[in-house]
C-alpha positions in Angstrom: 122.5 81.0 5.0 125.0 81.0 2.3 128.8 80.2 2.9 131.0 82.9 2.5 135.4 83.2 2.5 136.5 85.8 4.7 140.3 86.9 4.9 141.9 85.2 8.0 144.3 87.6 9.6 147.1 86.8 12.4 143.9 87.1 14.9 143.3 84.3 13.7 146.0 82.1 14.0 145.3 79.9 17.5 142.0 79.5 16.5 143.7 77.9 13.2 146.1 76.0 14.9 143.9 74.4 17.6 141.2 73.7 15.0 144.1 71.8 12.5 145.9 70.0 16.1 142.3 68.7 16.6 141.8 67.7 12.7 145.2 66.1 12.4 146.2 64.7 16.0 145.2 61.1 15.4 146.7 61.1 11.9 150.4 62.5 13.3 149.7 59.8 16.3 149.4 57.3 13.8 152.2 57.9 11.3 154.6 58.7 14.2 154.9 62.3 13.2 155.7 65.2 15.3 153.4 68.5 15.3 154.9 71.9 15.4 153.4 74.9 16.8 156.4 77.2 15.2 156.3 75.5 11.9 152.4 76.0 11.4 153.0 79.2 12.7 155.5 79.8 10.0 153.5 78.3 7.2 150.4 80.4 8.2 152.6 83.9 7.7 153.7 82.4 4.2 149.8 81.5 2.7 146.7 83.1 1.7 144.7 82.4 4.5 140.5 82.7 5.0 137.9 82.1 7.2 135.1 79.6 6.0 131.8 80.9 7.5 127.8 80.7 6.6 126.7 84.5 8.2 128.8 85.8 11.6 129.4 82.1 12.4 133.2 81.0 11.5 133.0 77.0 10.3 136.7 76.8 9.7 139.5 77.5 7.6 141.1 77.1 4.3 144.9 77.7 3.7 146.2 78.1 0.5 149.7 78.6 -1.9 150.3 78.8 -4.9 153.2 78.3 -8.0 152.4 79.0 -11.7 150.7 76.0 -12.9 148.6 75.0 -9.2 146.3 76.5 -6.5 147.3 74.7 -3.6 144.9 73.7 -1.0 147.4 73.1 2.2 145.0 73.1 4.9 141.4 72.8 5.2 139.2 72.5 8.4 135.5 72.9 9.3 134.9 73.0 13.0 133.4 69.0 14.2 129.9 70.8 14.6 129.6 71.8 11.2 131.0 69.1 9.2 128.9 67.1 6.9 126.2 69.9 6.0 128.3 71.0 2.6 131.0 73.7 3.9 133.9 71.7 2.6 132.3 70.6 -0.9 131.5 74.8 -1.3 135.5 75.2 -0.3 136.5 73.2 -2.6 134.2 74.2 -5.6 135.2 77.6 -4.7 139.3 76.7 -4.9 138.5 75.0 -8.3 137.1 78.3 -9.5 139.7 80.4 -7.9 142.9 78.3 -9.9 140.9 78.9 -13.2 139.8 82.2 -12.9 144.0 83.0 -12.0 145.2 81.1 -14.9 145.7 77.9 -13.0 145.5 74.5 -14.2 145.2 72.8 -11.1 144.0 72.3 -7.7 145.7 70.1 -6.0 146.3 68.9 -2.4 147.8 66.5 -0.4 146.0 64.3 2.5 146.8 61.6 4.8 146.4 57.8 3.3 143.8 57.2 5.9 141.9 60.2 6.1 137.8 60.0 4.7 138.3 63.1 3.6 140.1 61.7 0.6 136.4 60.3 -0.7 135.2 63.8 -1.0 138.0 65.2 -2.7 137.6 62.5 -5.2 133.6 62.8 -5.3 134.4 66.6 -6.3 136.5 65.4 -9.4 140.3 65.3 -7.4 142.2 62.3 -8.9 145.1 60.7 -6.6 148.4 61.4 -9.0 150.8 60.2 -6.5 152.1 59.3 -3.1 154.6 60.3 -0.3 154.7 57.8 2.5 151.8 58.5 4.2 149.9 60.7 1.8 148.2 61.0 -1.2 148.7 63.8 -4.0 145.7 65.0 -5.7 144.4 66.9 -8.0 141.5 68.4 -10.4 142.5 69.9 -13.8 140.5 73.3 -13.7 139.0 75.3 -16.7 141.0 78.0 -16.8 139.2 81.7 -17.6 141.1 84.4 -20.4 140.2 87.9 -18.9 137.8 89.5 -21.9 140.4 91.4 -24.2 143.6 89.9 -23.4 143.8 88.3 -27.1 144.8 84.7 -25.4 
């Protein structure tokens, strides 16, 4: 019954959209921002994308880019049913490892002012480092890995 990260593929896509429309709704509603099917669309073909599931059953999704210094968590979404029994902490362990073990100093991500998710994030070591209107920035300063025999 361990979680695993599967590679999301186009197939995928509605089931991502829906699942982040559902997620997000109330927080668009509330800041008076409009959704986009053809802009999360876009940003989908543009990220590395994967499935968060425990055996066959899919929980959610993560969504991630990337620049030279951060790992960039830009989406992430378990399914209502599933929340609350450790998926997203194992996510997010498993980004923090990710951005180290590819030279990356950081995780970081950006959520909604309002959202509870922001008290996981910062029970899993992300520190709020700034704000855009509605949202907070965060992020964790990761131990980066040196690949045995690269003389770093």
């Amino acid at each position: 019954m361990a979680f695993q990260l599967r590679p999301a593929t186009g197939k995928h896509l509605a089931f991502a959209r829906t699942l982040t429309q559902q997620a997000m709704g109330n927080y668009y509603r509330q800041y008076g921002l409009s959704w986009s099917d053809a802009g999360f669309d876009t940003a989908w073909a543009g990220r590395e994308n994967w499935l968060v599931c425990r055996d066959e059953t899919v929980l959610g999704f993560v969504s991630l880019s990337r620049d030279a210094k951060a790992l960039y968590i830009r989406e992430l979404h378990i399914l209502d049913d599933f929340r609350r029994q450790g998926a997203g902490s194992w996510v997010l362990e498993q980004m923090a490892l990710k951005a180290g073990a590819q030279g990356m100093g950081l995780l970081r991500l950006t959520v909604f002012k309002t959202n509870p998710a922001k008290r996981l994030y910062q029970r899993k070591g992300l520190i709020i480092v700034g704000e855009e209107d509605c949202f907070w920035r965060m992020e964790l300063v990761c131990q980066t890995v040196t690949p045995p025999g690269s003389g770093r």
